[in-house]
Chimera marker file (.cmm) of the C-alpha trace (Angstrom):
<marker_set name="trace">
<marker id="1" x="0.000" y="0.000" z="0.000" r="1" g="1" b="0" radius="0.5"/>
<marker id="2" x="1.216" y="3.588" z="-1.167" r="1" g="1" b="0" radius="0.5"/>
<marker id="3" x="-0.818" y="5.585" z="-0.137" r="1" g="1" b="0" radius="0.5"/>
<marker id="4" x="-0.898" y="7.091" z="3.278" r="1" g="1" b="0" radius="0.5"/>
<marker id="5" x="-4.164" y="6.110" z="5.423" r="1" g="1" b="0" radius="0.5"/>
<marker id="6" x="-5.271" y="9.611" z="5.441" r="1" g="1" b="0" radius="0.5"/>
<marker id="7" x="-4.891" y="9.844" z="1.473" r="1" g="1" b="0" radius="0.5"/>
<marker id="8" x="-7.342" y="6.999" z="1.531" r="1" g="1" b="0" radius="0.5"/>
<marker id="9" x="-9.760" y="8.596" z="3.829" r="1" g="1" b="0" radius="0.5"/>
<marker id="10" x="-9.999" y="11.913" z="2.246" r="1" g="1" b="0" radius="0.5"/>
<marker id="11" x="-10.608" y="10.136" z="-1.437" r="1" g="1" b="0" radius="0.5"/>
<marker id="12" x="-13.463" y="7.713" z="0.472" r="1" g="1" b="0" radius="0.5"/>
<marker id="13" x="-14.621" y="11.153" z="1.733" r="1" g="1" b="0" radius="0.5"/>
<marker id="14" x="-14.881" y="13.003" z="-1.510" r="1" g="1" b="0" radius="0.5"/>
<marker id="15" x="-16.688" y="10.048" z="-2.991" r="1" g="1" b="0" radius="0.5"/>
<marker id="16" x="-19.207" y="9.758" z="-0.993" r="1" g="1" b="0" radius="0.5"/>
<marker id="17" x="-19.507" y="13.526" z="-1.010" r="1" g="1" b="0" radius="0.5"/>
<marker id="18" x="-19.829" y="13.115" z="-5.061" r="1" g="1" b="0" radius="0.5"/>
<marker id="19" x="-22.329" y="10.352" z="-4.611" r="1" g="1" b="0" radius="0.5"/>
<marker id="20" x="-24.195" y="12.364" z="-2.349" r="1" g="1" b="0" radius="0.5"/>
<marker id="21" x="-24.184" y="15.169" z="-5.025" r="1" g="1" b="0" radius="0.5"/>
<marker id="22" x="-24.890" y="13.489" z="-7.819" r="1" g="1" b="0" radius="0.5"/>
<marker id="23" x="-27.851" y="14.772" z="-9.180" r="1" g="1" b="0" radius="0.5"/>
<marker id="24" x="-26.370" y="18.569" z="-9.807" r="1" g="1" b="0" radius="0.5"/>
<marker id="25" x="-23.879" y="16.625" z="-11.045" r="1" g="1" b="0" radius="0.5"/>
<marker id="26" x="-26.293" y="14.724" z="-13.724" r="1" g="1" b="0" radius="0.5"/>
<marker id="27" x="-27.844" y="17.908" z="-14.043" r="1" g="1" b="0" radius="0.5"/>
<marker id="28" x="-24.145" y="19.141" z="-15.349" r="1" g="1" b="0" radius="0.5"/>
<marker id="29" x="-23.946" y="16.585" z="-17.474" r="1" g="1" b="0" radius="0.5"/>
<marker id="30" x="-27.460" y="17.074" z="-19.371" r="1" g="1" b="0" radius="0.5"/>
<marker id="31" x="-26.015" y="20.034" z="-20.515" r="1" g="1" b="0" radius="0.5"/>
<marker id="32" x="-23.593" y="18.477" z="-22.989" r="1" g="1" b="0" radius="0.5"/>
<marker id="33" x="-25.421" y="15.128" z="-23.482" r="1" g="1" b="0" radius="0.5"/>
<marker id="34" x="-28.508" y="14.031" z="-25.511" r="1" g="1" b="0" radius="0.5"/>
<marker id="35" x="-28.753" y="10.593" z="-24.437" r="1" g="1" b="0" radius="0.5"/>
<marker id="36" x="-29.629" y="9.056" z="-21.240" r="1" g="1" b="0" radius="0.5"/>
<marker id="37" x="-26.859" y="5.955" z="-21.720" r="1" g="1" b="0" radius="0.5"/>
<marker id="38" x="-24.189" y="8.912" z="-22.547" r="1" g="1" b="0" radius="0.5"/>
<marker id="39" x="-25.575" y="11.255" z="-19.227" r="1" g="1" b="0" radius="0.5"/>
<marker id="40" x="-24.746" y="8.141" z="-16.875" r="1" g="1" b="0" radius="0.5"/>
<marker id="41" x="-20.686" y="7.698" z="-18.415" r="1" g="1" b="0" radius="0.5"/>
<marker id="42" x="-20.830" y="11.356" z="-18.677" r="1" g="1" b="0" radius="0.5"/>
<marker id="43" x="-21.520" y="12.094" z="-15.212" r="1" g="1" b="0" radius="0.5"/>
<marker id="44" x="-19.369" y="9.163" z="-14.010" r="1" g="1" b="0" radius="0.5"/>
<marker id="45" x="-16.624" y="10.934" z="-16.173" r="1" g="1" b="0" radius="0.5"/>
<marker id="46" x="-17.537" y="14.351" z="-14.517" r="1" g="1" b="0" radius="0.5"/>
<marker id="47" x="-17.475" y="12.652" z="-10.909" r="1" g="1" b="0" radius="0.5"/>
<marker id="48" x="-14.096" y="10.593" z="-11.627" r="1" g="1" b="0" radius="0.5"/>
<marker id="49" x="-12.495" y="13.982" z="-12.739" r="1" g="1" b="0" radius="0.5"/>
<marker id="50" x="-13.537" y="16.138" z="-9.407" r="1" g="1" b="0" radius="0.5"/>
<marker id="51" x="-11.983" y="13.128" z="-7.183" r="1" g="1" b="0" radius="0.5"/>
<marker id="52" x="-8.803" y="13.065" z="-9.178" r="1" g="1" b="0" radius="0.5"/>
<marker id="53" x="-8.845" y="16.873" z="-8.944" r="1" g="1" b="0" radius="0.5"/>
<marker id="54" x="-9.272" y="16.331" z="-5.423" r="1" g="1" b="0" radius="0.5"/>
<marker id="55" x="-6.220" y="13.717" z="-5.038" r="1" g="1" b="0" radius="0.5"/>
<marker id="56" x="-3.805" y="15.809" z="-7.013" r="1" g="1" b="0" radius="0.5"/>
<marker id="57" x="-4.470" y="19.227" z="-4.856" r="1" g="1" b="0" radius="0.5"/>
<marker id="58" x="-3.459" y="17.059" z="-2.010" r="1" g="1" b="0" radius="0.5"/>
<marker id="59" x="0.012" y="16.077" z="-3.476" r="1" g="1" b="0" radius="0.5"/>
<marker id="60" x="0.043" y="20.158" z="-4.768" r="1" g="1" b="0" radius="0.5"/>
<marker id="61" x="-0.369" y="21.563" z="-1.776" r="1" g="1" b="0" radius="0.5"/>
<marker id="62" x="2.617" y="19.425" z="-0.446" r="1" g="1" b="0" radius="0.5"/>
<marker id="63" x="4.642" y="20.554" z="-3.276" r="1" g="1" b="0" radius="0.5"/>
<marker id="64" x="4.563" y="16.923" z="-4.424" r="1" g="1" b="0" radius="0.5"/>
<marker id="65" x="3.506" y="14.762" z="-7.193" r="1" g="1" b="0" radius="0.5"/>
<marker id="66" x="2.222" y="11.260" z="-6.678" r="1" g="1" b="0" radius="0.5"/>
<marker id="67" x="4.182" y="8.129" z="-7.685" r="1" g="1" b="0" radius="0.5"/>
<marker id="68" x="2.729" y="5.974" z="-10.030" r="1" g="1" b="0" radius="0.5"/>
<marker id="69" x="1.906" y="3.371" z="-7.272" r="1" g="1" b="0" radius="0.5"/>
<marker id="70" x="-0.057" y="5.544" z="-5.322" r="1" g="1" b="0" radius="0.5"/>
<marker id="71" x="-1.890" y="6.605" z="-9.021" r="1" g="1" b="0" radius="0.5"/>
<marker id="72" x="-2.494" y="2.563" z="-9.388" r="1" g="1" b="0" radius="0.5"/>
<marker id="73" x="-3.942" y="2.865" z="-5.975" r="1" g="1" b="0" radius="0.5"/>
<marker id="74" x="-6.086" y="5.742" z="-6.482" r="1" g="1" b="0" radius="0.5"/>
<marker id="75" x="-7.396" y="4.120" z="-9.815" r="1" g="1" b="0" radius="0.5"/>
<marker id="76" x="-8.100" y="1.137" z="-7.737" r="1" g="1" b="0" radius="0.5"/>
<marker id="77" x="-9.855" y="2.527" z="-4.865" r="1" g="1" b="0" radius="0.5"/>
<marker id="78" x="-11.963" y="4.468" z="-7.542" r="1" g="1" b="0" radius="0.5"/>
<marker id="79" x="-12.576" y="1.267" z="-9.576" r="1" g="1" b="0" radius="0.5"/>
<marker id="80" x="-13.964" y="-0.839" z="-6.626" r="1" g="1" b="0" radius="0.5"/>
<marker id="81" x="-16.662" y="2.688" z="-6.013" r="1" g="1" b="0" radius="0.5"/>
<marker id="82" x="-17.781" y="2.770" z="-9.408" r="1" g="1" b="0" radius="0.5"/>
<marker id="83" x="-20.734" y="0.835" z="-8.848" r="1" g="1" b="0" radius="0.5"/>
<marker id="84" x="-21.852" y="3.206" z="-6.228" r="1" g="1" b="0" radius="0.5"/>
<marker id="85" x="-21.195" y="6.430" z="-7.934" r="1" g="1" b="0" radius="0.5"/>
<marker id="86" x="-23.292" y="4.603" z="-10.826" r="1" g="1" b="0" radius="0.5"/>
<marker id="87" x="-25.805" y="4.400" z="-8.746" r="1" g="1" b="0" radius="0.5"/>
<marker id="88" x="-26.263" y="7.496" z="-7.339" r="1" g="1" b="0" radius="0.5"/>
<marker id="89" x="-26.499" y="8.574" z="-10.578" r="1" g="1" b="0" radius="0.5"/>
<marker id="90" x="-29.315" y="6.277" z="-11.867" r="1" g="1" b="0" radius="0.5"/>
<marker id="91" x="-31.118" y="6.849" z="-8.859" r="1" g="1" b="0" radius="0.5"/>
<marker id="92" x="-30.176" y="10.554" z="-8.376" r="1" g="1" b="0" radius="0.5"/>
<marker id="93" x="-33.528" y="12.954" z="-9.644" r="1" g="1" b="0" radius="0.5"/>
<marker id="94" x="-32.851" y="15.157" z="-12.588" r="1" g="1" b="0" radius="0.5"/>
<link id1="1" id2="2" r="1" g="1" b="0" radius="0.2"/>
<link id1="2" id2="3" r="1" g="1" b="0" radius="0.2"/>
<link id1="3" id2="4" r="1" g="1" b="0" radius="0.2"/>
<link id1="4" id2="5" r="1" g="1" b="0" radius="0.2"/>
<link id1="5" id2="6" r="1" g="1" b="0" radius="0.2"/>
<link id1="6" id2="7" r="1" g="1" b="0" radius="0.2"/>
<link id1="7" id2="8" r="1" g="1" b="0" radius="0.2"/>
<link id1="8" id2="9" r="1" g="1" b="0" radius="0.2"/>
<link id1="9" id2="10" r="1" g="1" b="0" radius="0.2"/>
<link id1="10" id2="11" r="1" g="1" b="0" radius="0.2"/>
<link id1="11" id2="12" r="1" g="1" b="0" radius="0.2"/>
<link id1="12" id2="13" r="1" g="1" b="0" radius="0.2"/>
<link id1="13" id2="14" r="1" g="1" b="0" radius="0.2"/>
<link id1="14" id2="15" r="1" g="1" b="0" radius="0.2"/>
<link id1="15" id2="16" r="1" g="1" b="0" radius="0.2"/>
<link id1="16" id2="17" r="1" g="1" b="0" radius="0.2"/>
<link id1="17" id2="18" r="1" g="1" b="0" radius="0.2"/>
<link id1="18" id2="19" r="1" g="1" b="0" radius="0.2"/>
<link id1="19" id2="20" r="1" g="1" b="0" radius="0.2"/>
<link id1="20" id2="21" r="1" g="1" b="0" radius="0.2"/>
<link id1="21" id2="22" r="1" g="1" b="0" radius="0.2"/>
<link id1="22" id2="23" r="1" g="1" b="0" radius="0.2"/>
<link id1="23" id2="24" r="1" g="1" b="0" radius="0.2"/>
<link id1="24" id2="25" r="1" g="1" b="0" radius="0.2"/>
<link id1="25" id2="26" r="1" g="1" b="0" radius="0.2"/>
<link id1="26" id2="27" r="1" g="1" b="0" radius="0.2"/>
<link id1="27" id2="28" r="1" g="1" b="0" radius="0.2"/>
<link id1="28" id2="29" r="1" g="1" b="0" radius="0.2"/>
<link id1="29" id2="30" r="1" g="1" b="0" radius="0.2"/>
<link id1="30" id2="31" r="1" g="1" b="0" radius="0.2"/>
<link id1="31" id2="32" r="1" g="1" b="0" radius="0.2"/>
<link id1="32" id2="33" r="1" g="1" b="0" radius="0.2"/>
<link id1="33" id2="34" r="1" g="1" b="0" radius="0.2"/>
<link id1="34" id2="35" r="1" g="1" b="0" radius="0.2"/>
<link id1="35" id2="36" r="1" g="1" b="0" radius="0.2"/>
<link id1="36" id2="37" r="1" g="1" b="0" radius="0.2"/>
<link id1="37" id2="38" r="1" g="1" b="0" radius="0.2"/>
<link id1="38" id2="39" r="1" g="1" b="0" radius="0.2"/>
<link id1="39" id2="40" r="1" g="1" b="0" radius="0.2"/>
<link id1="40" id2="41" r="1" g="1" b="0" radius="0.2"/>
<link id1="41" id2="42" r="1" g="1" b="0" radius="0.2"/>
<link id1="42" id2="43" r="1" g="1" b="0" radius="0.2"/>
<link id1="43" id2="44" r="1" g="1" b="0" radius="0.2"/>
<link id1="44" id2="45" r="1" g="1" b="0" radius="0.2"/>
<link id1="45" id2="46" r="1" g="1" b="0" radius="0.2"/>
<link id1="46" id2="47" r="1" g="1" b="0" radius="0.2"/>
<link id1="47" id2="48" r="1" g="1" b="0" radius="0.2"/>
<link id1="48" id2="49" r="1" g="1" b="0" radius="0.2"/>
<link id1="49" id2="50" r="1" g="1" b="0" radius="0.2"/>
<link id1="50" id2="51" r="1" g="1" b="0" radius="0.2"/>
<link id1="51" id2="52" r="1" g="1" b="0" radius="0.2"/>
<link id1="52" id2="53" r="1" g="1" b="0" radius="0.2"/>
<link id1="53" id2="54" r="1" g="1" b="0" radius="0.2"/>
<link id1="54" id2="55" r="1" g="1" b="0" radius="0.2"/>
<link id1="55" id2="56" r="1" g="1" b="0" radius="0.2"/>
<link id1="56" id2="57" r="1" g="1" b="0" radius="0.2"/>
<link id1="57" id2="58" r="1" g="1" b="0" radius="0.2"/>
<link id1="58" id2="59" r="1" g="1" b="0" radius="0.2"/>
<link id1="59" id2="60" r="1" g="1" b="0" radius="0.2"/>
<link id1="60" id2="61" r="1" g="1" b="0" radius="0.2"/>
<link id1="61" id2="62" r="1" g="1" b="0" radius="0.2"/>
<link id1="62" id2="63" r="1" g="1" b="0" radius="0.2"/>
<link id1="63" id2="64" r="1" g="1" b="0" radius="0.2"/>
<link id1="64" id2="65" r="1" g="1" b="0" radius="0.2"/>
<link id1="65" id2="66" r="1" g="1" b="0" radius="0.2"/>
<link id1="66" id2="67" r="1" g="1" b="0" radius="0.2"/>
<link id1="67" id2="68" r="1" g="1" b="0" radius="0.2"/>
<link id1="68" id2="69" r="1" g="1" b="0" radius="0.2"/>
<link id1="69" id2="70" r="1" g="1" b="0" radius="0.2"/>
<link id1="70" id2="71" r="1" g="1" b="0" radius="0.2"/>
<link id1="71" id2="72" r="1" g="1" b="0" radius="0.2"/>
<link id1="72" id2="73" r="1" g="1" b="0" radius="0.2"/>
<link id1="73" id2="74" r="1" g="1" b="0" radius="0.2"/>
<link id1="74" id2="75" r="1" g="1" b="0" radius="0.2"/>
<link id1="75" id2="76" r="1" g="1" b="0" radius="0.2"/>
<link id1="76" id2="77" r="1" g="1" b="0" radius="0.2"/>
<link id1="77" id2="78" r="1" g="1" b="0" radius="0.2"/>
<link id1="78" id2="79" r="1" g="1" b="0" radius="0.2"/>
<link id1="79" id2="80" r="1" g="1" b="0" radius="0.2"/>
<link id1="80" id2="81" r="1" g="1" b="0" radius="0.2"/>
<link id1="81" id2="82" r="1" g="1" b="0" radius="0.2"/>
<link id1="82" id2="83" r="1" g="1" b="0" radius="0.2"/>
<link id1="83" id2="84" r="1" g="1" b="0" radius="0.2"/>
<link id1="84" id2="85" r="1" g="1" b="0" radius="0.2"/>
<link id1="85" id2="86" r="1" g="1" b="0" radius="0.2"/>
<link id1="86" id2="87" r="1" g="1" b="0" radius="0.2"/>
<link id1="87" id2="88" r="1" g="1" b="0" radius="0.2"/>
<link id1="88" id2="89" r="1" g="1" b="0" radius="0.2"/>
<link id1="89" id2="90" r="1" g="1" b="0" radius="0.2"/>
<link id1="90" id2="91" r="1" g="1" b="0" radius="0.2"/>
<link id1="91" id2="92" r="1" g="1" b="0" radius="0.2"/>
<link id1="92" id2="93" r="1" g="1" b="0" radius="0.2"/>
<link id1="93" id2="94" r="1" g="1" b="0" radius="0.2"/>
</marker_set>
């Protein structure tokens, strides 16, 4: 494991703050989408973005970058949340 324990926490956190978001988030994505099968991978996309975002400020305001391990990580973590962020977004009102 790479990444420090309170790395892993604050990417949990913004995910579930994303998830918990999601519909402005869908609502976002209507904008630039005309299908409803391209608003769900666009918001995903959207969402994945903000949480990178998120986990590269961290390593900026260190004056660091992240290793490639710790990016494998972050993809990982991300990965296994998918299906949650997808859902949010099915289920989130538009």
């Amino acid at each position: 494991m790479a990444l420090h324990p309170s790395i892993i926490d604050f990417i949990g956190n913004l995910i579930n703050y994303y998830i918990s978001e999601a519909s402005s988030y869908r609502q976002i994505a209507q904008i630039y989408t005309s299908e409803a099968d391209d608003i769900t991978a666009t918001t995903l996309g959207i969402i994945i973005g903000c949480v990178y975002s998120g986990f590269l400020q961290t390593y900026k305001n260190q004056r660091q970058n992240p290793s490639l391990e710790e990016t494998q990580e972050f993809n990982e973590i991300v990965k296994q949340r998918a299906s949650d962020i997808r859902k949010a977004i099915l289920t989130a009102k538009a």
